[in-house]
Every structure is written in C-alpha cells, then in structure tokens.
C-alpha positions as YAML, in Angstrom:
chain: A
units: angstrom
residues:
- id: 1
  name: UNK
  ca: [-46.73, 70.52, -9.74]
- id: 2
  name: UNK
  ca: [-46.34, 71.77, -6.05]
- id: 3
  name: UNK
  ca: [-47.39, 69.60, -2.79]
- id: 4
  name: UNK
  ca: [-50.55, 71.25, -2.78]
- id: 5
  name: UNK
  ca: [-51.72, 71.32, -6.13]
- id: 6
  name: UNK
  ca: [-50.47, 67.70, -6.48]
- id: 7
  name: UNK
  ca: [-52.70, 66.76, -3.53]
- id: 8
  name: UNK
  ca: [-55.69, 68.57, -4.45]
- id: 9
  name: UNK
  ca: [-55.65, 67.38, -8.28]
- id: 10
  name: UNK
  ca: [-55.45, 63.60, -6.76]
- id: 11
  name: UNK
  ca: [-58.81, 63.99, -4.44]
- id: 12
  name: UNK
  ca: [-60.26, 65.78, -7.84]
- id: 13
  name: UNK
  ca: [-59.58, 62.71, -9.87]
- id: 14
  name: UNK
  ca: [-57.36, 65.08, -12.05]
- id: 15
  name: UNK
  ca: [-54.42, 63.62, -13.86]
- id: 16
  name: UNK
  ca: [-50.88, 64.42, -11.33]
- id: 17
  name: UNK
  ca: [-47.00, 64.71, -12.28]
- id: 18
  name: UNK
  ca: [-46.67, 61.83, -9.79]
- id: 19
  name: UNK
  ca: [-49.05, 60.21, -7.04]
- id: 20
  name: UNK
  ca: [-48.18, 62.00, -3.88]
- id: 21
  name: UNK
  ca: [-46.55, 60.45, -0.94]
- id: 22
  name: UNK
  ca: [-47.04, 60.57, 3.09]
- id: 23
  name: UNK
  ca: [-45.77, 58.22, 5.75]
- id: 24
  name: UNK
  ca: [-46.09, 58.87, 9.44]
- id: 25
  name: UNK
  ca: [-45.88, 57.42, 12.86]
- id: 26
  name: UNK
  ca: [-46.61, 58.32, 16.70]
- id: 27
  name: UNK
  ca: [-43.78, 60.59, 18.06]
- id: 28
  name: UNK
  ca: [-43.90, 60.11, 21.62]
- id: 29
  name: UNK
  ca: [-44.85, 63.37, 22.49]
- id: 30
  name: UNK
  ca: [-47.50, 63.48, 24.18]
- id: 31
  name: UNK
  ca: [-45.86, 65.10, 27.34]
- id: 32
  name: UNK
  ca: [-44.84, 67.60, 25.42]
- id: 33
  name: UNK
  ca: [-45.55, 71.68, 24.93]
- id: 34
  name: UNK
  ca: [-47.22, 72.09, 21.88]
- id: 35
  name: UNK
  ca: [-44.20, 74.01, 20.25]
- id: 36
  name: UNK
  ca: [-41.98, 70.50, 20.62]
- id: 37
  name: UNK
  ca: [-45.06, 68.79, 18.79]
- id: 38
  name: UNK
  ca: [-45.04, 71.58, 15.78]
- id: 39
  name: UNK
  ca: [-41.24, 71.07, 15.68]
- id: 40
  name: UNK
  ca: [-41.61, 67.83, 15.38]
- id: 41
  name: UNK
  ca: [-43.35, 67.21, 12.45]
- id: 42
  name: UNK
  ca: [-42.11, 69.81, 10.25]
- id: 43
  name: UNK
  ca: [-38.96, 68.51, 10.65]
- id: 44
  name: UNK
  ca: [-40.07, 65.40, 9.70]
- id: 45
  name: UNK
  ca: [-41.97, 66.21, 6.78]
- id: 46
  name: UNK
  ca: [-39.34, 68.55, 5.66]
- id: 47
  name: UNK
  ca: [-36.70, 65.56, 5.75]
- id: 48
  name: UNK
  ca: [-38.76, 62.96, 3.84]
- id: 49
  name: UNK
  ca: [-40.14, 65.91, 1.57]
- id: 50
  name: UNK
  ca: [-44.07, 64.77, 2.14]
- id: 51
  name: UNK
  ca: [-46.64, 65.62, -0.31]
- id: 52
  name: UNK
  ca: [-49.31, 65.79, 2.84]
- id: 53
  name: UNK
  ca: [-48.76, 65.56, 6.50]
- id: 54
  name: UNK
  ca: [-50.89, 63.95, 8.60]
- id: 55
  name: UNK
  ca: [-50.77, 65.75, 12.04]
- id: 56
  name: UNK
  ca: [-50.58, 62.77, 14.64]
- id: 57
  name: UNK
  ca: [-52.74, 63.21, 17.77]
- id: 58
  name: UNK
  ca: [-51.85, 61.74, 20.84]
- id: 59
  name: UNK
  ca: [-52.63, 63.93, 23.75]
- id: 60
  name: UNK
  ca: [-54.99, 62.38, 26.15]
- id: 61
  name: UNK
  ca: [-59.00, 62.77, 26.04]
- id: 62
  name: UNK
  ca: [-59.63, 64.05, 29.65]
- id: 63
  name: UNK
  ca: [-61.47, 61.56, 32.34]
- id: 64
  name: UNK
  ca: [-63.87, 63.25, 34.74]
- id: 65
  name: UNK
  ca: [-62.51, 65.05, 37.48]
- id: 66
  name: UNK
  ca: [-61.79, 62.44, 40.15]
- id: 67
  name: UNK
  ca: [-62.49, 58.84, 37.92]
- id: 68
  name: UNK
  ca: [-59.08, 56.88, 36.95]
- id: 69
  name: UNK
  ca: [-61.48, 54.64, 34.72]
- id: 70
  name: UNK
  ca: [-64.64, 54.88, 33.74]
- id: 71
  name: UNK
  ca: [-66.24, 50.97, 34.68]
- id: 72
  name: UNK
  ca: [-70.02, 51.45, 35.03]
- id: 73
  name: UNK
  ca: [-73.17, 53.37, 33.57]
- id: 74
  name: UNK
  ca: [-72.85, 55.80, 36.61]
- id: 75
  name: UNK
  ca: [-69.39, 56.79, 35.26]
- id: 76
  name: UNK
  ca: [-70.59, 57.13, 32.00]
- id: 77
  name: UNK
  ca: [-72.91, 59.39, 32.96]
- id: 78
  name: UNK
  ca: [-70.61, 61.78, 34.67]
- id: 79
  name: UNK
  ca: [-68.65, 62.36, 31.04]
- id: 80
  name: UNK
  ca: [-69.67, 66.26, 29.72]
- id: 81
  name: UNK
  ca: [-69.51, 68.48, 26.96]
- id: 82
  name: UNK
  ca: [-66.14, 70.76, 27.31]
- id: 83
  name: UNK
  ca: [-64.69, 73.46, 25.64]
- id: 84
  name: UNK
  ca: [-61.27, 71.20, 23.98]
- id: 85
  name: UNK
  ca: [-59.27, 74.25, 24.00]
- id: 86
  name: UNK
  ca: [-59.35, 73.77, 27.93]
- id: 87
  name: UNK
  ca: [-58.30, 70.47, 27.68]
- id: 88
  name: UNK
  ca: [-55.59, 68.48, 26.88]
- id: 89
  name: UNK
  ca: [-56.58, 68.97, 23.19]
- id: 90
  name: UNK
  ca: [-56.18, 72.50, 23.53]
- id: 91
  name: UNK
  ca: [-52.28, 71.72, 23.31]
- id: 92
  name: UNK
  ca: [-52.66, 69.89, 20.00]
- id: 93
  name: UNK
  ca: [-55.03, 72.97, 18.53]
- id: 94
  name: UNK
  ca: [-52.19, 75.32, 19.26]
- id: 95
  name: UNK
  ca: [-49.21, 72.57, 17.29]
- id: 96
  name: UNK
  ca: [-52.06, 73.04, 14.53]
- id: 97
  name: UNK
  ca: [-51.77, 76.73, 14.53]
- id: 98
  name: UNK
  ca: [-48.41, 76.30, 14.56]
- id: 99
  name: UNK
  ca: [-48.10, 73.68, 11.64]
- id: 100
  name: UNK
  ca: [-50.58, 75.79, 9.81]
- id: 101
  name: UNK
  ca: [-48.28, 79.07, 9.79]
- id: 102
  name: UNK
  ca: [-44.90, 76.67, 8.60]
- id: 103
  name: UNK
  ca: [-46.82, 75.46, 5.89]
- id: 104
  name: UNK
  ca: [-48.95, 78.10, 4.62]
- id: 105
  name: UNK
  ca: [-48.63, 78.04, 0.69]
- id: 106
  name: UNK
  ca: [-46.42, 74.79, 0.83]
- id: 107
  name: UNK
  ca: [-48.68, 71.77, 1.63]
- id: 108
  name: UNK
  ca: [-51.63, 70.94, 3.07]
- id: 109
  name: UNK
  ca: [-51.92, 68.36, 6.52]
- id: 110
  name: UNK
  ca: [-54.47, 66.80, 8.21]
- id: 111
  name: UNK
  ca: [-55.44, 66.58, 11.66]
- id: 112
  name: UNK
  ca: [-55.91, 62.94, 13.33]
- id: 113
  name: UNK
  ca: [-59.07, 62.32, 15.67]
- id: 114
  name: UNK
  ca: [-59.72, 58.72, 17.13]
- id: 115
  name: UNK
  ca: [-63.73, 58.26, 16.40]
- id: 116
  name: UNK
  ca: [-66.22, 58.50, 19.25]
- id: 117
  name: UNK
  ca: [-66.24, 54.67, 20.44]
- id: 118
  name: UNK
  ca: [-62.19, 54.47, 19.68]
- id: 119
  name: UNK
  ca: [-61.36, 57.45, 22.21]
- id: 120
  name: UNK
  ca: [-64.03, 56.26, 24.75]
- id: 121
  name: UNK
  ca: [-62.31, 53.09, 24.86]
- id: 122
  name: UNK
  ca: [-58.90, 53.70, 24.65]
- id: 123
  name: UNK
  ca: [-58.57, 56.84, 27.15]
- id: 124
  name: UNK
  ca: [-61.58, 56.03, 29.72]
- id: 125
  name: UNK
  ca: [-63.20, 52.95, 29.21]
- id: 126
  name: UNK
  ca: [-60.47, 50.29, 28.36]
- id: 127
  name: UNK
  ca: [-61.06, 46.73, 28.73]
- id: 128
  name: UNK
  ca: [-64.43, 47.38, 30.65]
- id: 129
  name: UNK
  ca: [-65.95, 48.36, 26.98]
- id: 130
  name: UNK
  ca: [-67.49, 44.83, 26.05]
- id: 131
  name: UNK
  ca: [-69.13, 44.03, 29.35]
- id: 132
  name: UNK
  ca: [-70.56, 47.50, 29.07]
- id: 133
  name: UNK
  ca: [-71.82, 47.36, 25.85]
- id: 134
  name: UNK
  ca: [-73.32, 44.36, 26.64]
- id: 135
  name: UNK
  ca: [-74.86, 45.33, 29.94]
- id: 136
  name: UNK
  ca: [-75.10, 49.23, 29.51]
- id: 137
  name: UNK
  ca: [-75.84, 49.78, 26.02]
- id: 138
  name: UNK
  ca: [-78.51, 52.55, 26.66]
- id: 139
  name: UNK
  ca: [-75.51, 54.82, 28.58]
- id: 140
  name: UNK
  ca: [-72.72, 53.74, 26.91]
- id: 141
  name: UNK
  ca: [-74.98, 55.34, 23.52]
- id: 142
  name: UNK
  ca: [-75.65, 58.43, 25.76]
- id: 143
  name: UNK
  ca: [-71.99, 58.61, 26.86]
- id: 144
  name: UNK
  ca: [-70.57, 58.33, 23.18]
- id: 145
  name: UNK
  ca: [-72.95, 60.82, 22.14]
- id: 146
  name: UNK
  ca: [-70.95, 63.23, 24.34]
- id: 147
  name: UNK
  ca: [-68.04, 62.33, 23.23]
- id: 148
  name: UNK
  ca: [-68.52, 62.47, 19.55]
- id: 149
  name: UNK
  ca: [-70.11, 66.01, 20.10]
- id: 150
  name: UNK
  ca: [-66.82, 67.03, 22.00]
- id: 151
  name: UNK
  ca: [-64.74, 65.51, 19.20]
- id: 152
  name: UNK
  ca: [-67.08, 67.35, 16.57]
- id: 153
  name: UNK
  ca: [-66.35, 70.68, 18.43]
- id: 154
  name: UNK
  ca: [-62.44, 69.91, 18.44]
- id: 155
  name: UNK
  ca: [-62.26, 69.08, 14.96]
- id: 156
  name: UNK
  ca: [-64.25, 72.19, 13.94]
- id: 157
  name: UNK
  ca: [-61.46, 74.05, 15.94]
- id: 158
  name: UNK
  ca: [-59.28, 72.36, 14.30]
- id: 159
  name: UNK
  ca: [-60.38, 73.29, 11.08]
- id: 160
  name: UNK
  ca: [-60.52, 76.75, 12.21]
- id: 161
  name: UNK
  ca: [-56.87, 76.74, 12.84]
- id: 162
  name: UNK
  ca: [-55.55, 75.64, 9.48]
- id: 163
  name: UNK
  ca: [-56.17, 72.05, 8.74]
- id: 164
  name: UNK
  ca: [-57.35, 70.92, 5.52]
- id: 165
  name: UNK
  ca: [-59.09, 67.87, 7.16]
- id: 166
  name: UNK
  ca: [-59.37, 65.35, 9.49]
- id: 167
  name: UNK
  ca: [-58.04, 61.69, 9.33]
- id: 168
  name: UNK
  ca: [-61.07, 59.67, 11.23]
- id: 169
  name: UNK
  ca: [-59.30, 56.50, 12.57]
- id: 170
  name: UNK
  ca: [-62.41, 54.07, 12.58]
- id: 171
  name: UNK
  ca: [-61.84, 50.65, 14.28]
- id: 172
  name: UNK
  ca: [-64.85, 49.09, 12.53]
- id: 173
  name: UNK
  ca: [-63.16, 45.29, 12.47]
- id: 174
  name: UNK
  ca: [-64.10, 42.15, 13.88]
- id: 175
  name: UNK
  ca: [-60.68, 42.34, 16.27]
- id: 176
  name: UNK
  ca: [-62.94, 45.51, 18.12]
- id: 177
  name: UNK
  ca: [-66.18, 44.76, 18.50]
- id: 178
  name: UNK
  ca: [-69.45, 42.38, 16.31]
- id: 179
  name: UNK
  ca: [-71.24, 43.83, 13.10]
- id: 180
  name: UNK
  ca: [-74.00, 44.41, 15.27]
- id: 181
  name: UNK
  ca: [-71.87, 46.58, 17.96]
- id: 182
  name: UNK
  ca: [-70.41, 48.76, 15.37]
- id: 183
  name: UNK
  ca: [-73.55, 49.38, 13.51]
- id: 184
  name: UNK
  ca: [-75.26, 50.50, 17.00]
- id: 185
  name: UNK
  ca: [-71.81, 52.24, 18.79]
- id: 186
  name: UNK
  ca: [-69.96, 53.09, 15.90]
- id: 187
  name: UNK
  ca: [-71.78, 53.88, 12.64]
- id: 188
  name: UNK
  ca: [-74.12, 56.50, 13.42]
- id: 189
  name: UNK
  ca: [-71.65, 58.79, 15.29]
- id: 190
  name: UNK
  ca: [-69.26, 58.13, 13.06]
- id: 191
  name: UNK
  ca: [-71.39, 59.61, 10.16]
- id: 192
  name: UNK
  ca: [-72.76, 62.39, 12.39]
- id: 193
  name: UNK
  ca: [-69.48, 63.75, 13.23]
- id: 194
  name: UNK
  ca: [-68.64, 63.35, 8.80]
- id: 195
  name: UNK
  ca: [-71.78, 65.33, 8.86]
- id: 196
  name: UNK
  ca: [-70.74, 68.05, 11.23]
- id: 197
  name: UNK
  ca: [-67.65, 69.00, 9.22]
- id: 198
  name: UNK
  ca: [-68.83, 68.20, 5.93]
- id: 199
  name: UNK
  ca: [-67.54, 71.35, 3.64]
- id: 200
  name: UNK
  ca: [-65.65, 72.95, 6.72]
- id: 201
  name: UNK
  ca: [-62.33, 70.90, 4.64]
- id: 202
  name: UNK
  ca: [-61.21, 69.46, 1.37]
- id: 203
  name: UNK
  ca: [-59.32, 66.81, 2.70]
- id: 204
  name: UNK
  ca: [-61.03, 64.38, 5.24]
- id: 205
  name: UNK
  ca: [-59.69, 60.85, 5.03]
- id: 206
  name: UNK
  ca: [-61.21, 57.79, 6.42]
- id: 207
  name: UNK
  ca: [-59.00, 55.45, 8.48]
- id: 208
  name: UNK
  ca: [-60.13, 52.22, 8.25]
- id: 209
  name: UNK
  ca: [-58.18, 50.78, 11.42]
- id: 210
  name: UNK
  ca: [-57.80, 46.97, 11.20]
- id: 211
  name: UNK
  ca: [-57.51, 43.48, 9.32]
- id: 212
  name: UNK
  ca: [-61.06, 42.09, 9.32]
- id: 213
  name: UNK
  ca: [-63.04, 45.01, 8.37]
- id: 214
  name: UNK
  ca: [-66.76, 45.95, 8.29]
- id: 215
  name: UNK
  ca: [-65.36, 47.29, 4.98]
- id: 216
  name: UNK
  ca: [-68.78, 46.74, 2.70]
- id: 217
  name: UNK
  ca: [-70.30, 49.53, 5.59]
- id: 218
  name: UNK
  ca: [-67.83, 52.33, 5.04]
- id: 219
  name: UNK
  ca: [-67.75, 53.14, 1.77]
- id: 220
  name: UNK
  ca: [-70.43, 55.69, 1.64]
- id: 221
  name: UNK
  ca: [-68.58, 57.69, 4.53]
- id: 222
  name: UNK
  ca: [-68.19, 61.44, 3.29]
- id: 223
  name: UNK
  ca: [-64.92, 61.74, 3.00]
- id: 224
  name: UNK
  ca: [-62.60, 62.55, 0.65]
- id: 225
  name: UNK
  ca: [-60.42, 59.51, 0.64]
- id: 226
  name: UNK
  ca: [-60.07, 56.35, 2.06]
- id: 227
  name: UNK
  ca: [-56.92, 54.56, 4.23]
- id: 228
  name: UNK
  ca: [-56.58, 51.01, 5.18]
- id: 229
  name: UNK
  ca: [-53.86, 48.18, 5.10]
- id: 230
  name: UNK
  ca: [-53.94, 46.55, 1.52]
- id: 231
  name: UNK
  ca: [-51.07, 43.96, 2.44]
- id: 232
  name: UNK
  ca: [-52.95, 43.09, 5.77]
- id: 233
  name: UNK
  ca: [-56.21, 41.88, 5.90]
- id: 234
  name: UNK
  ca: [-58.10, 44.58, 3.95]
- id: 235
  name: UNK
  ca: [-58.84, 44.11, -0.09]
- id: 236
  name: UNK
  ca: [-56.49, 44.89, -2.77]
- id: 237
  name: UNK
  ca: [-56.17, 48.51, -4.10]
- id: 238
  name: UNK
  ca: [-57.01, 46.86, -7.60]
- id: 239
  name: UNK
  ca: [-60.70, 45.23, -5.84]
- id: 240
  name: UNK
  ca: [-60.78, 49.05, -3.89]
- id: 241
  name: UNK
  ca: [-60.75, 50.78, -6.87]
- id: 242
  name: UNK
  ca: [-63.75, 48.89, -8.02]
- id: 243
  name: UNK
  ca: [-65.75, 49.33, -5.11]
- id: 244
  name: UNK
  ca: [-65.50, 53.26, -4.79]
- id: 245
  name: UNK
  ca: [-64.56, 56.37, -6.29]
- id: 246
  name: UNK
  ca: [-62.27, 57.90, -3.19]
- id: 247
  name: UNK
  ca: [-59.08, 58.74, -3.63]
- id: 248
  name: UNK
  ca: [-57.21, 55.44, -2.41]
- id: 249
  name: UNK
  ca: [-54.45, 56.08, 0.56]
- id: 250
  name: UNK
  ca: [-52.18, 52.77, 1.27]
- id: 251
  name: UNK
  ca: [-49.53, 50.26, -0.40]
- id: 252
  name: UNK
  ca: [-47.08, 49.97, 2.33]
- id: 253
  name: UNK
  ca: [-46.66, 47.12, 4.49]
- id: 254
  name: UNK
  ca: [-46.80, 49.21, 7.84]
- id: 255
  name: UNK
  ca: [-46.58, 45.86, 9.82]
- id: 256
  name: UNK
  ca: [-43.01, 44.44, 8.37]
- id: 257
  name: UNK
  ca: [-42.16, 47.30, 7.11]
- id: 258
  name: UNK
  ca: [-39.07, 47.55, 9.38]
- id: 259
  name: UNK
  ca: [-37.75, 44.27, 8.53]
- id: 260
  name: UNK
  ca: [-38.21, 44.38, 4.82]
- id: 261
  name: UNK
  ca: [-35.28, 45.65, 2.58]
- id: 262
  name: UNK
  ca: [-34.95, 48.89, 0.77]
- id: 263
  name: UNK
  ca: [-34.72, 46.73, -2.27]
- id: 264
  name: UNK
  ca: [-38.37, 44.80, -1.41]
- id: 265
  name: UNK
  ca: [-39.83, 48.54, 0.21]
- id: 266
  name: UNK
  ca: [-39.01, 50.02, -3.60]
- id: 267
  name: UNK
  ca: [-40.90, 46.84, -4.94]
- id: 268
  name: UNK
  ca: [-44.23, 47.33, -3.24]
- id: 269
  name: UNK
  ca: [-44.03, 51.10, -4.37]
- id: 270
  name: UNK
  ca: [-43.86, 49.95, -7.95]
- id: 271
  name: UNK
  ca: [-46.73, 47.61, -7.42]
- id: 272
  name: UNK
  ca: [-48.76, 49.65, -5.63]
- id: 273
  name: UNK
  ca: [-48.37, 52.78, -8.18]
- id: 274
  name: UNK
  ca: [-49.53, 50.21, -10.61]
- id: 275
  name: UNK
  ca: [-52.28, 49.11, -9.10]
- id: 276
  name: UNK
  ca: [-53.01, 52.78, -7.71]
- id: 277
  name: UNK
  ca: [-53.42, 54.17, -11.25]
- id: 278
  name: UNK
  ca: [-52.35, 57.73, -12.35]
- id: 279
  name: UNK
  ca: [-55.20, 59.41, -10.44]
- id: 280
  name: UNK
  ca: [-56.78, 59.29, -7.47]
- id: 281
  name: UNK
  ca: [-53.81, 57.30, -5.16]
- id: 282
  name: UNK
  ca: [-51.74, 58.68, -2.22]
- id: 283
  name: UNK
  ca: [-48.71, 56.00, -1.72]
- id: 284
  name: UNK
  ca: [-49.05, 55.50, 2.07]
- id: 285
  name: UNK
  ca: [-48.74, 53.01, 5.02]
- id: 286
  name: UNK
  ca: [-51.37, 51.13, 6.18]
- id: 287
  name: UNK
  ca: [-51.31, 52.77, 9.58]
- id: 288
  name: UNK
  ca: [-48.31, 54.10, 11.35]
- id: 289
  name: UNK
  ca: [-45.09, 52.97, 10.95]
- id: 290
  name: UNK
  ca: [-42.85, 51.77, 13.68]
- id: 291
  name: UNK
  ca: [-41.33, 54.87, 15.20]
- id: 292
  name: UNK
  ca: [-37.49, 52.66, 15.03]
- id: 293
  name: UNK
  ca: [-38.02, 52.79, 11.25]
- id: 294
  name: UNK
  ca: [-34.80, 53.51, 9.71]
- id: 295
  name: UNK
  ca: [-34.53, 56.75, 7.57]
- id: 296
  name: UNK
  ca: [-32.96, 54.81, 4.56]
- id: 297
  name: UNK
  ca: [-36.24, 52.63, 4.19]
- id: 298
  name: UNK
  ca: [-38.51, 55.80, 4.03]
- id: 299
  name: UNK
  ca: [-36.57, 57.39, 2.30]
- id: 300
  name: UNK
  ca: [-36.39, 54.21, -0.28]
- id: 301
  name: UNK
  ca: [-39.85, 55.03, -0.69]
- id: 302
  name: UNK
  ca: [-39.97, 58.34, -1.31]
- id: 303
  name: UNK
  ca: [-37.38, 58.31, -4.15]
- id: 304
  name: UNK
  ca: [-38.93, 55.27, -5.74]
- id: 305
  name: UNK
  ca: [-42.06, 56.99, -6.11]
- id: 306
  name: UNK
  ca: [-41.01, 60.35, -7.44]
- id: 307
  name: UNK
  ca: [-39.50, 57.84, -10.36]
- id: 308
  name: UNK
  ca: [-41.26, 58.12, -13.90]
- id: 309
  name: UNK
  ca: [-43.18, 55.28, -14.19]
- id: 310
  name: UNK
  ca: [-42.00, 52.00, -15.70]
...
C-alpha cells in the first residue's frame, strides 16, 4: 500500500499492510516566511518517511490593534471577525499551499488549529483567563464566539488549500479549567467549529490535550480519529478501543520519550501495535515530541513499526 491509501483504509476500518506512522514536534518557526515553514516539514517527513504529516501551527493569533493583553470584558469586546489570510495565519495558509503541491499524490497532512478557548488563552488572554471566566463569563462567551468563527473561517481556508483535515488540539482536562468551565467555554464551540467543516475533509483528528481528561465528553466529537497520551494520564488504547469506534492515534511516551532507549522506544511500538489492533491505529506520540529528540530514537520507531508483526 502507498501513504495515502494506507491512511485512508485505517480511518475506514479497512484491513492495512501495516498501521501507519506520524511523529511531530514544534519547529521554532514561527518568525519565519512561509516558504522556510513548507521546507521544513517536508524535509522532515521525507527523512522519517511519515505515513501522515501533521502540519504544526504556530504563528500567532493577532491581538487588537493597540492591546498587549487582553485583561477585562472591555478588551474582550474589542476582538473581531478578520479575514485570516490578512493575518498572521495568512503565512501558515500559504506553507499549506505549499505542502499541498510537494505532496500531491504522495500523502495526505493535516493542518493544526488550537480550539477557540485554547487560542484565546494562550495568544491574548493568558493567565487573566480564570478570573475572567469567573467574573466575565457573559463576554468571555461572546469573545470566544469570535474567535471560534475566525478559526472556522481559517480552517475552511485551509481546507481549501489542500489539507485533508484539521488536528483540533482540545485542552478539555482538569489541569485547564472545571467540568463545568469546559462544558460552558469549551464544548459547544468546540462542536460548532466540527460542525462547520464537517465533510469539507476526510481526516479531522481530535487532540485530546492533557492528563486528567474530560475524556467521557469527547467521544461523540465528529471527527475522524482520536489523539491523546495513553502512557500519561489518559486510558489505555485497549479501554479506548472499547469506548469508541475512531481510528485510535497514540502509543508513544511523548513526555520521556527523549530519555528512553531505542531498545525501550521499539518496546512500546510492539505493545502499542498490539494493543492498537490491525485496523483502525495510527502509531503516534501523545503530543509533540521534544524538538532535541535524537533522529536515532524516531527513527527506532519508524523501523520497528514497518516490522511484520510478531
């Protein structure tokens, strides 16, 4: 089988040659043109020989004209709908043109987008989120409710462009915010933006970001397929595979992955293949790797799961 029939006979539940494999981690390049950002990757997924690429994301989710942070319900209510390609997003549109036109007929890749509540906090908000959610709830609702239709617009361009889905990094864990915060600021844009690009792709994957997850609340998320940290703090891909019929994305420690010897790295492929069954698995980190990851560890991985199994 090729990359992309491999991947798309996985998400079908269709019996594969082998259960594909991705890693990935953040490049640092965030200050750069979107032609060093292309470059990037394809080298990377050309020298690890990916099944899928996931497209990181890191350029910056612009702050209204003027505001360093955003700190009270008056700030929130400056935030407005924008075109992305007139953003700072418009640089990561054109690296997926760009990634779309290296691998056209040789795999697919997905594009990353940090949900509504995640990029609020992390490029505007930052540590003023809980007292605002607490104190502000009616504008900090109105405020992500601009920002998840701004995200919905990017990852329509997105799609557009050549990506065969989105990866929807969801921090819905106890380390981010209560059950009820995330079923009030999280939940229902987090479904409305599935919504918005439901059949637009054939390969969205849902991120779930942390250890102590609302995980019972995200398994009826349409997506294709499901990502989360087996080894650290989320359930087993064997108690997974009970709960839902995704396609299952994860095995690798992500966390001491560095520190862990080829010899142990080859070891939680095997179990994880196991576990994973012969359909309906992508071998996977649990989130990004270290970017100091050694080549000879990935690449430990990849061979071990391109062996038959045992």
């Amino acid at each position: 089988m090729n990359k992309i029939e491999r991947v798309r006979a996985t998400l079908a539940g269709r019996p594969v040659d082998r259960a594909p494999f991705t890693v990935w981690y953040h490049f640092g390049t965030q200050h750069a043109p979107a032609e060093r950002v292309a470059q990037v990757h394809i080298e990377f997924f050309d020298h690890y020989d990916l099944d899928l690429l996931k497209l990181m994301n890191d350029y910056d989710y612009p702050a209204p004209e003027g505001l360093e942070v955003v700190a009270s319900a008056a700030d929130l209510a400056r935030l407005r709908p924008f075109d992305p390609a007139d953003t700072p997003m418009g640089r990561q549109l054109q690296a997926v043109e760009m990634v779309a036109r290296a691998l056209r007929d040789r795999a697919l890749f997905v594009d990353t987008v940090f949900n509504a509540w995640n990029t609020l906090k992390r490029n505007l908000v930052r540590e003023a989120m809980p007292a605002l959610m607490a104190e502000q709830p009616k504008a900090v609702e109105a405020a992500l409710s601009v920002v998840n239709d701004n995200l919905i617009r990017y990852a329509q361009a997105s799609l557009a462009r050549g990506a065969a889905g989105i990866f929807l990094s969801v921090p819905a864990t106890q380390e981010s915010l209560t059950r009820e915060q995330y079923e009030r600021f999280m939940r229902p844009f987090d479904l409305a933006f599935l919504e918005a690009i439901r059949g637009r792709g054939e390969c969205h994957i849902l991120h779930a970001h942390g250890e102590r997850l609302y995980w019972d609340r995200l398994l009826d998320y349409p997506v294709q397929a499901i990502s989360w940290a087996d080894q650290n703090g989320g359930p087993s891909i064997t108690e997974a595979r009970a709960q839902t019929p995704l396609t299952l994305m994860t095995g690798l420690d992500h966390v001491r992955f560095v520190d862990t010897a080829a010899s142990r790295v080859r070891e939680q492929v095997r179990r994880a293949l196991a576990e994973g069954g012969s359909s309906r698995f992508i071998l996977a980190p649990g989130c990004s790797l270290a970017t100091y990851a050694y080549p000879p560890l990935i690449r430990a991985a990849r061979d071990e799961s391109a062996l038959p199994a045992r």
